[in-house]
C-alpha positions in Angstrom: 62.5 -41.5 -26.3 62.7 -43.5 -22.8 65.7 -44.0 -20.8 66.7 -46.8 -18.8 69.3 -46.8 -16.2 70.7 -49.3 -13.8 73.3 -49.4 -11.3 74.4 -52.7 -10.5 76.6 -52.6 -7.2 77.8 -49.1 -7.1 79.6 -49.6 -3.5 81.2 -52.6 -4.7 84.9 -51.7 -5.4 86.0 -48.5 -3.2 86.5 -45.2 -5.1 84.3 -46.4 -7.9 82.1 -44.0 -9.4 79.5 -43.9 -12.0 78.2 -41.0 -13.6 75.6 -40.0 -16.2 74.0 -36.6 -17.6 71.6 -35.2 -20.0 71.1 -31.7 -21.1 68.1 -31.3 -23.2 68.2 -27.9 -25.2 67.0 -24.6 -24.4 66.7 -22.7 -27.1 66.3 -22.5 -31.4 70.0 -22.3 -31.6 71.4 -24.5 -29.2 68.1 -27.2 -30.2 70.3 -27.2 -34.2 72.9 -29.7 -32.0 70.2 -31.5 -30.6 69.9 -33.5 -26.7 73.6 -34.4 -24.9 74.3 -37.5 -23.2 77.5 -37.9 -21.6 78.2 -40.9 -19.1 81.4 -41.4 -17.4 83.3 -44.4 -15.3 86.0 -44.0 -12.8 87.6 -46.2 -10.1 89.0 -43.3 -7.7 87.8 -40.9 -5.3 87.8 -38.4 -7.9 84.5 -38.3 -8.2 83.6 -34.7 -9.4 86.0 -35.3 -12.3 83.3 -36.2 -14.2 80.6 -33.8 -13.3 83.5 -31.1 -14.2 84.5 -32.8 -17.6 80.5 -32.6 -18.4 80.2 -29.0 -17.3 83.1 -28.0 -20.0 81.7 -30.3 -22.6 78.7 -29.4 -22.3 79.9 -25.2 -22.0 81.5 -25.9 -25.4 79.3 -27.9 -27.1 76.6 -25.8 -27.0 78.9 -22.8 -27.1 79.9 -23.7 -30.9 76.6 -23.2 -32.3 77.9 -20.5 -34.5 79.9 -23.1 -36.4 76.6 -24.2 -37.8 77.0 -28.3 -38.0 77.6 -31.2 -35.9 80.7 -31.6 -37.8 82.4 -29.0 -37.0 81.1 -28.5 -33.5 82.1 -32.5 -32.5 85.2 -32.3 -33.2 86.2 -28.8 -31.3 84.4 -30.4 -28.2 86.7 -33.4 -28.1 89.7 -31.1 -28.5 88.0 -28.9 -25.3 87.8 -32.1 -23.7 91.3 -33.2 -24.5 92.5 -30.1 -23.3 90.6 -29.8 -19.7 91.9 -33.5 -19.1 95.2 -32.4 -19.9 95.6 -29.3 -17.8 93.8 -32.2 -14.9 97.5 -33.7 -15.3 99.1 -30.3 -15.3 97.7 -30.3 -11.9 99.0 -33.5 -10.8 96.1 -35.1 -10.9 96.7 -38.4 -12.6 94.8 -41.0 -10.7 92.3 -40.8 -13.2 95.2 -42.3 -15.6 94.0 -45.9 -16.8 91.1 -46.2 -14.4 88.8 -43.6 -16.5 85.9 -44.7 -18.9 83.6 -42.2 -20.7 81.6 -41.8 -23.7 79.8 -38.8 -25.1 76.5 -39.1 -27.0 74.9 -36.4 -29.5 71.3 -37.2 -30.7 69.1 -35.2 -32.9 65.9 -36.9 -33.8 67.5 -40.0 -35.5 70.9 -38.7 -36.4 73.3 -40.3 -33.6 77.0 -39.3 -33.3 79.0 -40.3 -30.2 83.0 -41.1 -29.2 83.7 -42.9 -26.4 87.2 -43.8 -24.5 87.6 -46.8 -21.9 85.8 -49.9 -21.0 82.3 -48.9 -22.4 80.1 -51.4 -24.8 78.0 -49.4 -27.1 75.3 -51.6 -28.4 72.4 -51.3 -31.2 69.6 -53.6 -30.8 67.8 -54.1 -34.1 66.3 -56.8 -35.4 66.7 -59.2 -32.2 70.6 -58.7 -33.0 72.8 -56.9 -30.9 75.5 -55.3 -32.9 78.9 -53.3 -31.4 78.9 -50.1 -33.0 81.7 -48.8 -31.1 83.8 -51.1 -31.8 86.1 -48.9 -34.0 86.8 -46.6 -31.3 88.7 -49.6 -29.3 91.5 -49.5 -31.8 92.2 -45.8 -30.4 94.5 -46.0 -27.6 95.5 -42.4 -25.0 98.2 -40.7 -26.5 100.2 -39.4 -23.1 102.5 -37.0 -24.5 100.8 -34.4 -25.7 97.5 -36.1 -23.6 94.9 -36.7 -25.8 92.4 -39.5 -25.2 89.6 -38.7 -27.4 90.1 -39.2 -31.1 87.2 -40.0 -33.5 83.8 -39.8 -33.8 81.2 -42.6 -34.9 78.4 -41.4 -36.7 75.1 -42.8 -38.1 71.1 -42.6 -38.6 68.7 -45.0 -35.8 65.5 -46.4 -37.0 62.4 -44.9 -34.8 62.3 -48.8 -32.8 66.4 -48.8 -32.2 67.7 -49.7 -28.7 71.1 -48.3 -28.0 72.5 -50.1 -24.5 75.5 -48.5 -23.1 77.2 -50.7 -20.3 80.3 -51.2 -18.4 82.4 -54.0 -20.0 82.1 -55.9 -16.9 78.5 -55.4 -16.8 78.7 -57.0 -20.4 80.1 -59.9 -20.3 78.2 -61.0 -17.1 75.0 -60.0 -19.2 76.3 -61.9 -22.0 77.3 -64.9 -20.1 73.8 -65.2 -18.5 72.2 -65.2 -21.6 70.2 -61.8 -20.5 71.3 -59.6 -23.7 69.2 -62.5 -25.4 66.4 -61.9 -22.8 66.6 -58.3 -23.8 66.8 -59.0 -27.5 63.4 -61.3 -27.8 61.4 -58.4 -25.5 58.4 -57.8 -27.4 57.6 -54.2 -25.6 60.7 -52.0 -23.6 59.1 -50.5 -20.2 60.0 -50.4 -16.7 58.2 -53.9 -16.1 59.7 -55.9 -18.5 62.9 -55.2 -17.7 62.9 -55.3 -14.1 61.8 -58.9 -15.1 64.8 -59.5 -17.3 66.8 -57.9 -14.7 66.0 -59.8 -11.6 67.7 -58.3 -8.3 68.7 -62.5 -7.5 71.2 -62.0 -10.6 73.2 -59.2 -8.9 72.9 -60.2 -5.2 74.2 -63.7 -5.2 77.3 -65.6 -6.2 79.6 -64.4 -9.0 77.2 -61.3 -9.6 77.6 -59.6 -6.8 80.6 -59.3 -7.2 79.8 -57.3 -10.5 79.9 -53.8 -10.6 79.4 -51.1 -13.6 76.4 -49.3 -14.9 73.9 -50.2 -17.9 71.5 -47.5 -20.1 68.9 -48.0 -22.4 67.7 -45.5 -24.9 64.5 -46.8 -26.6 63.3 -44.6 -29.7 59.7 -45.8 -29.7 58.5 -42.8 -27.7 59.2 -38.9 -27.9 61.2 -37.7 -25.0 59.7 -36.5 -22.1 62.7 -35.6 -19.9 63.0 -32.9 -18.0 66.0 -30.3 -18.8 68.9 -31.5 -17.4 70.0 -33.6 -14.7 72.5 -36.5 -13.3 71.3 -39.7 -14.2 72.4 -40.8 -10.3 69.8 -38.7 -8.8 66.8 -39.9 -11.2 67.4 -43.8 -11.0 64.4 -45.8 -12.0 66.4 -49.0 -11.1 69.1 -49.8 -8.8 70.0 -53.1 -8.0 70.8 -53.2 -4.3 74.4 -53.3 -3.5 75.9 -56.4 -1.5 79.2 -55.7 1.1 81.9 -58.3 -0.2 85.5 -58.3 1.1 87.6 -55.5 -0.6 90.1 -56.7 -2.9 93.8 -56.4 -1.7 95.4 -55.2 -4.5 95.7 -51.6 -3.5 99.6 -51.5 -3.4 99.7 -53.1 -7.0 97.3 -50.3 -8.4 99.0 -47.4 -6.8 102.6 -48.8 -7.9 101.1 -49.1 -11.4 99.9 -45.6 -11.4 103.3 -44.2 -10.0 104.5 -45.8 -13.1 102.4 -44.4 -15.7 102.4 -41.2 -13.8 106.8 -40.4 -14.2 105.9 -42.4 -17.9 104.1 -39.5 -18.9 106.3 -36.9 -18.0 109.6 -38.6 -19.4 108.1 -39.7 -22.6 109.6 -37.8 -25.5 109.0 -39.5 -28.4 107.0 -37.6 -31.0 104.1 -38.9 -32.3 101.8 -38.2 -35.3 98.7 -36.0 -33.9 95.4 -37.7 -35.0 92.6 -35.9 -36.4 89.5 -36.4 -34.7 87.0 -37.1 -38.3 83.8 -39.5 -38.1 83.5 -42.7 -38.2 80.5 -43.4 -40.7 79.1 -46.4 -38.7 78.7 -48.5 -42.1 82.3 -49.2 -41.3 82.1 -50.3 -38.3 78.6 -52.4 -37.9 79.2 -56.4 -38.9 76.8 -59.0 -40.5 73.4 -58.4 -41.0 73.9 -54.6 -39.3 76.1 -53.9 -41.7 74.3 -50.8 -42.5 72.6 -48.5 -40.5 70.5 -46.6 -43.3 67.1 -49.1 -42.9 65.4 -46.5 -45.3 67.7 -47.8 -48.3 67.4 -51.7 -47.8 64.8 -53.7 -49.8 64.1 -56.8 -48.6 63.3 -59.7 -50.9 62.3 -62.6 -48.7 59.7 -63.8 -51.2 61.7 -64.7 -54.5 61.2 -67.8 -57.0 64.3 -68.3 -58.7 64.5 -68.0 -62.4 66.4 -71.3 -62.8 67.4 -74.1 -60.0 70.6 -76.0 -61.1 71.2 -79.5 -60.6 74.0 -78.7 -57.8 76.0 -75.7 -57.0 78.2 -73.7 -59.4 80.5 -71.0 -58.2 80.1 -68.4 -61.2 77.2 -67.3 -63.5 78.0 -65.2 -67.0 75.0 -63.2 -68.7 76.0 -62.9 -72.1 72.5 -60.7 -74.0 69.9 -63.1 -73.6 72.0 -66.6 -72.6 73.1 -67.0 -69.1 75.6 -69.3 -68.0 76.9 -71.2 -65.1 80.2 -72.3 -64.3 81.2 -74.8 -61.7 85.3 -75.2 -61.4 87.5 -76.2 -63.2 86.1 -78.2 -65.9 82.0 -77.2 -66.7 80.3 -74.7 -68.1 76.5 -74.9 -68.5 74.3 -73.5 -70.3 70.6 -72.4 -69.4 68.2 -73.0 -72.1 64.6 -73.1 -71.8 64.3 -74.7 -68.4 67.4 -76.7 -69.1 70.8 -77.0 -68.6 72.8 -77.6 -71.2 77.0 -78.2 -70.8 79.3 -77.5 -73.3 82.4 -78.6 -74.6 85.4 -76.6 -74.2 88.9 -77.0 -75.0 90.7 -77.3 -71.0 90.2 -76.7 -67.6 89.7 -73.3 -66.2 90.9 -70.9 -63.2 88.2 -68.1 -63.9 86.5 -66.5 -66.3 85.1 -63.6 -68.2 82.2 -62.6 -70.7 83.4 -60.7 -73.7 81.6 -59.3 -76.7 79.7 -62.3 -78.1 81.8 -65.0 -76.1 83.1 -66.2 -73.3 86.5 -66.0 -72.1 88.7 -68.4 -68.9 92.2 -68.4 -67.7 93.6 -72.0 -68.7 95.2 -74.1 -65.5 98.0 -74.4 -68.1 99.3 -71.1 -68.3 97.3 -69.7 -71.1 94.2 -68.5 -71.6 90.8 -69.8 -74.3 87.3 -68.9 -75.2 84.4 -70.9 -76.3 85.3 -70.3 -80.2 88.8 -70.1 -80.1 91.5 -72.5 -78.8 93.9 -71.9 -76.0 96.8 -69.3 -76.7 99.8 -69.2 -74.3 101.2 -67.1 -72.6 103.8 -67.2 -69.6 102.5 -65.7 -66.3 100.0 -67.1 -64.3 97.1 -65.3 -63.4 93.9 -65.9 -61.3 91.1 -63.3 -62.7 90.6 -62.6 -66.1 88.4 -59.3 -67.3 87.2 -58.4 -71.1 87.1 -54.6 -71.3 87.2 -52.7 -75.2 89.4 -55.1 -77.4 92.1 -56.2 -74.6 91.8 -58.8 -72.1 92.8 -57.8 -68.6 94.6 -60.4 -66.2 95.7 -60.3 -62.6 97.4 -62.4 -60.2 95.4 -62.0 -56.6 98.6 -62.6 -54.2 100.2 -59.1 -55.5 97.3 -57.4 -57.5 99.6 -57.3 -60.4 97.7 -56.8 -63.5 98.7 -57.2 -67.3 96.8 -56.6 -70.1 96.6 -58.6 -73.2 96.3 -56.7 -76.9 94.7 -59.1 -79.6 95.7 -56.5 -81.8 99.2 -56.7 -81.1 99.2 -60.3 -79.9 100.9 -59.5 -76.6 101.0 -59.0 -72.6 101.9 -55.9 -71.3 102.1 -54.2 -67.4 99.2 -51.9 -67.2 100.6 -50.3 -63.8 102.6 -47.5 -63.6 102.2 -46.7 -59.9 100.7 -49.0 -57.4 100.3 -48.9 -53.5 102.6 -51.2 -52.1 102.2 -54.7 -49.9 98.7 -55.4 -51.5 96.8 -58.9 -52.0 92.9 -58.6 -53.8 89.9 -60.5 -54.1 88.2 -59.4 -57.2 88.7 -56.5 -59.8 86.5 -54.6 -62.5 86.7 -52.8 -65.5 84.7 -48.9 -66.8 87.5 -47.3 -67.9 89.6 -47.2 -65.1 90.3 -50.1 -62.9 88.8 -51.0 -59.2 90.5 -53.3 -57.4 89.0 -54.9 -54.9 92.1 -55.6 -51.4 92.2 -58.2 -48.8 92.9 -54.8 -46.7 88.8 -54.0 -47.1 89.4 -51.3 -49.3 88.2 -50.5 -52.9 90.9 -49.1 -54.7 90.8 -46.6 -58.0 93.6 -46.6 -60.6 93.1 -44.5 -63.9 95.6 -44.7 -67.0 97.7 -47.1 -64.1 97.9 -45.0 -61.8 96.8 -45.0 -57.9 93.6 -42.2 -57.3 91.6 -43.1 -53.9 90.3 -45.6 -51.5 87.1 -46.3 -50.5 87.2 -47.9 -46.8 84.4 -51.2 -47.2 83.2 -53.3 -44.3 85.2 -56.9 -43.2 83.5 -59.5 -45.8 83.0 -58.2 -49.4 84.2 -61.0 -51.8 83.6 -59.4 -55.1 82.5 -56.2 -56.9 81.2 -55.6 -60.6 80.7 -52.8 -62.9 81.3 -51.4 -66.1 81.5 -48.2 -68.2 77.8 -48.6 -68.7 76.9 -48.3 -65.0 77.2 -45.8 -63.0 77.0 -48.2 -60.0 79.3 -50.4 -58.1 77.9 -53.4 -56.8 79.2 -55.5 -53.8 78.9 -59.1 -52.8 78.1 -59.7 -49.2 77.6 -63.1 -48.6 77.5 -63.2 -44.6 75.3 -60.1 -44.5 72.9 -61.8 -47.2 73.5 -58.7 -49.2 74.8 -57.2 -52.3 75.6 -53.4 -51.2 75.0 -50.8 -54.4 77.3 -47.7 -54.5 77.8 -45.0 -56.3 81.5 -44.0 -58.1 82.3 -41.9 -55.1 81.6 -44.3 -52.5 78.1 -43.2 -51.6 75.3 -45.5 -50.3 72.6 -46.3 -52.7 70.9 -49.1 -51.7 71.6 -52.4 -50.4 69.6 -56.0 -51.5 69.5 -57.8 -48.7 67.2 -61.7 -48.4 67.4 -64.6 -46.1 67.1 -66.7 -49.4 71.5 -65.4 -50.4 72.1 -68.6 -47.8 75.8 -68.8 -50.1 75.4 -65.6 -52.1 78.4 -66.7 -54.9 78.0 -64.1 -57.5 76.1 -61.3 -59.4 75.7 -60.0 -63.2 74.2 -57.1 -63.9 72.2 -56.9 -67.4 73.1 -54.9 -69.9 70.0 -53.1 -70.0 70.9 -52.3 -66.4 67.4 -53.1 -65.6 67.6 -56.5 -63.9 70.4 -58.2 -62.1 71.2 -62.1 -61.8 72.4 -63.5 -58.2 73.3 -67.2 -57.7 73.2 -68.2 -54.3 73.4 -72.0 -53.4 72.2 -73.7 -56.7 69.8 -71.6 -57.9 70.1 -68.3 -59.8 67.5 -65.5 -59.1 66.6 -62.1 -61.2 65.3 -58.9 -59.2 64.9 -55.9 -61.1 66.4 -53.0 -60.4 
């Protein structure tokens, strides 16, 4: 691994300080946990704050070896450092209060964990993309009374040709701005050349930039890591961007009045709060789009597919019913594919959704009801948006309140199938093995058994459907902006994910009965990949 740092105007804002350390293991036990990076921001003359808040990190980190996992030996280092920042106020120091930024990184071999508190961008470059995998941890904000300002941990697995960039959020923007995390991006090779090209001194001297000021590492995978033991990052600098004297801003007065203020805050502040846990972030929550998922090993990539059909234009639904496949395009046609053909049929209304069943296919009337392709409509007198076939019942919900009723043809009538729901909650989609997965606007992927609430699984901003059934032991979900369908297992587990620049409007998937194949539609055209 290589390590890139740069220090863009370090003397530009007095009692600004920037700090970075590594500590490589020593021995069998302490090399279990792996290389420690911790980096650290401050705009005070505090400045050996942060060598001190590495030192009993780093003491304690290493010290927990005996609790044999990462796991358990993250969290009881945040809790050491929550506490050594707290007895820091205990001592009246507080003008680290609001002006203090600092992340903490754990890597061994490919397995990344890291937390982080203040204005720091974490950043994984993969792909020519750069995606914000710390963005979870901004939601977190310093709890004052008791102090505790580090709460969760993000945790994931880099490819060997990863780039994580950690920089200052100043630093950020500016880079962003200039178009230089694109410069960064398209490199072709990441060395000490190349970058001093992308990062020209010109940028940081003149104008607007220099009046920037913040800090910017690179960690590069491509190359085993050749760093000596431990050290500060400050006195190994490869680059540092020559600082510029500008006119100190006079805002002094306004600073130290705030900090007076957030100083006798904290000591009068009594209201209780609910402590937070510090517990990992799995960083499939927390990547977006096409980084949705940090596991590379279990994505396929099907760039190269012929579709099995192309329909004249787009439909929004397809229906694999044995060996006939459908396609639906709202609210009035229904097609179906036949020998290279398309063939529409007549049905008896106009339709809100719909369902296969045992040898037919069943839709939600726009007249309050609900018909098949044999049978004619029967009323009924709720509305409903989804409609799912599952043993002899049909099951129907209404998206705004997840409400769900099912439907007995033996009995000819429409009963509530909940008995205890969570409250407040809209959904998207909803499917069928047994028990009942529904599917929230809330981006989570709710259980219920015999009506009854059992877990959530926490999904990722963007899934617009899921399907599965008693004879699959997967779930599968549609990601259309991530060009993806994501496969889980029951519990939540990552099994693979489908992923092809050719799902340009992924709209939905069926999954064969042999539960060998599955059939996407995307656009107009409906694809099969076996699975």
């Amino acid at each position: 691994m290589q390590i890139f740092e740069y220090y863009f105007n370090p003397k530009n804002e007095e009692g600004k300080n920037f700090k970075a350390f590594l500590y490589e293991p020593k021995n069998p036990s302490e090399k279990k946990m792996g290389s420690l990076y911790v980096l650290g921001e401050t705009r005070t003359d505090n400045s050996n704050l942060l060598e001190r808040l590495f030192r009993a990190i780093k003491e304690k980190f290493y010290h927990n070896t005996t609790l044999g996992s990462l796991e358990k030996v993250l969290p009881e280092t945040l809790k050491k450092a929550n506490e050594f920042l707290a007895e820091e106020v205990k001592k009246e120091n507080v003008r680290w209060m609001g002006n203090f930024s600092f992340g903490i990184f754990s890597i061994k071999g490919l397995d990344l964990n890291f937390t982080k508190t203040g204005n720091f961008k974490i950043l994984l470059l993969r792909f020519g993309k750069f995606t914000d995998i710390g963005k979870e941890l901004e939601k977190e904000e310093m709890d004052p009374y008791p102090l505790k300002v580090f709460f969760n941990i993000v945790s994931g697995k880099l490819a060997p040709l990863d780039i994580l960039m950690v920089v200052s959020n100043e630093v950020y923007f500016f880079l962003k701005e200039k178009e230089i995390l694109s410069k960064i991006a398209n490199l072709k090779e990441y060395d000490e050349k190349n970058l001093k090209n992308v990062f020209q001194k010109e940028l940081f001297t003149e104008k607007e930039g220099s009046k920037i000021s913040g800090m910017c590492l690179l960690f590069s995978l491509n190359e085993e890591n050749s760093l000596p033991r431990e050290f500060s990052f400050q006195e190994k600098v490869k680059t540092a961007i020559a600082p510029k004297k500008t006119e100190i801003r006079k805002n002094f007065l306004i600073i130290g009045f705030l900090l007076i203020l957030l100083f006798f805050g904290f000591l009068i502040f009594k209201k209780e709060k609910t402590d937070k846990k510090e517990e990992f972030i799995p960083i499939l929550e927390t990547l977006e789009e096409e980084s949705i998922l940090f596991h590379l090993e279990k994505t396929e990539y099907k760039n190269d597919l012929t579709p099995l059909f192309q329909l004249n234009s787009e439909a929004e639904k397809i229906i694999v019913l044995g060996e006939r496949i459908f396609a639906l395009s709202f609210p009035d046609s229904i097609y179906e594919i036949k020998t290279g053909n398309q063939e529409k049929l007549n049905i008896p209304g106009e339709f809100l959704s719909a369902s296969k069943g045992k040898d037919t296919v069943f839709f939600i009337s726009k007249e309050k009801g609900f018909f098949s392709l044999k049978e004619e409509e029967v009323k009924i007198e709720e509305e409903f948006d989804l409609i799912n076939f599952y043993g002899s019942n049909l099951y129907f919900m209404s998206k705004n309140n997840c409400q769900i009723f099912k439907y007995s043809f033996a009995n000819n009538d429409m009963t509530s199938w909940f008995k205890q729901k969570k409250e407040n909650q809209t959904c998207l989609s909803f499917a069928i093995d047994g028990s009942i997965w529904l599917l929230s606007k809330e981006n989570t992927l709710d259980l219920y058994h015999e009506g009854e609430y059992q877990k959530s699984i926490e999904l990722p901003e963007g899934i617009t459907d899921i399907k599965t059934s008693f004879n699959h032991s997967f779930i599968y979900l549609l990601y259309p902006k991530g060009q993806r369908i994501i496969v889980l297992d029951k519990e939540g587990n990552l099994i693979k994910q489908i992923k092809s620049e050719q799902f340009n409007k992924l709209k939905d998937i069926q999954i064969s009965e042999d539960k060998e194949s599955i059939f996407i539609l995307s656009e107009n055209k409906i694809y099969k990949i076996g699975l």
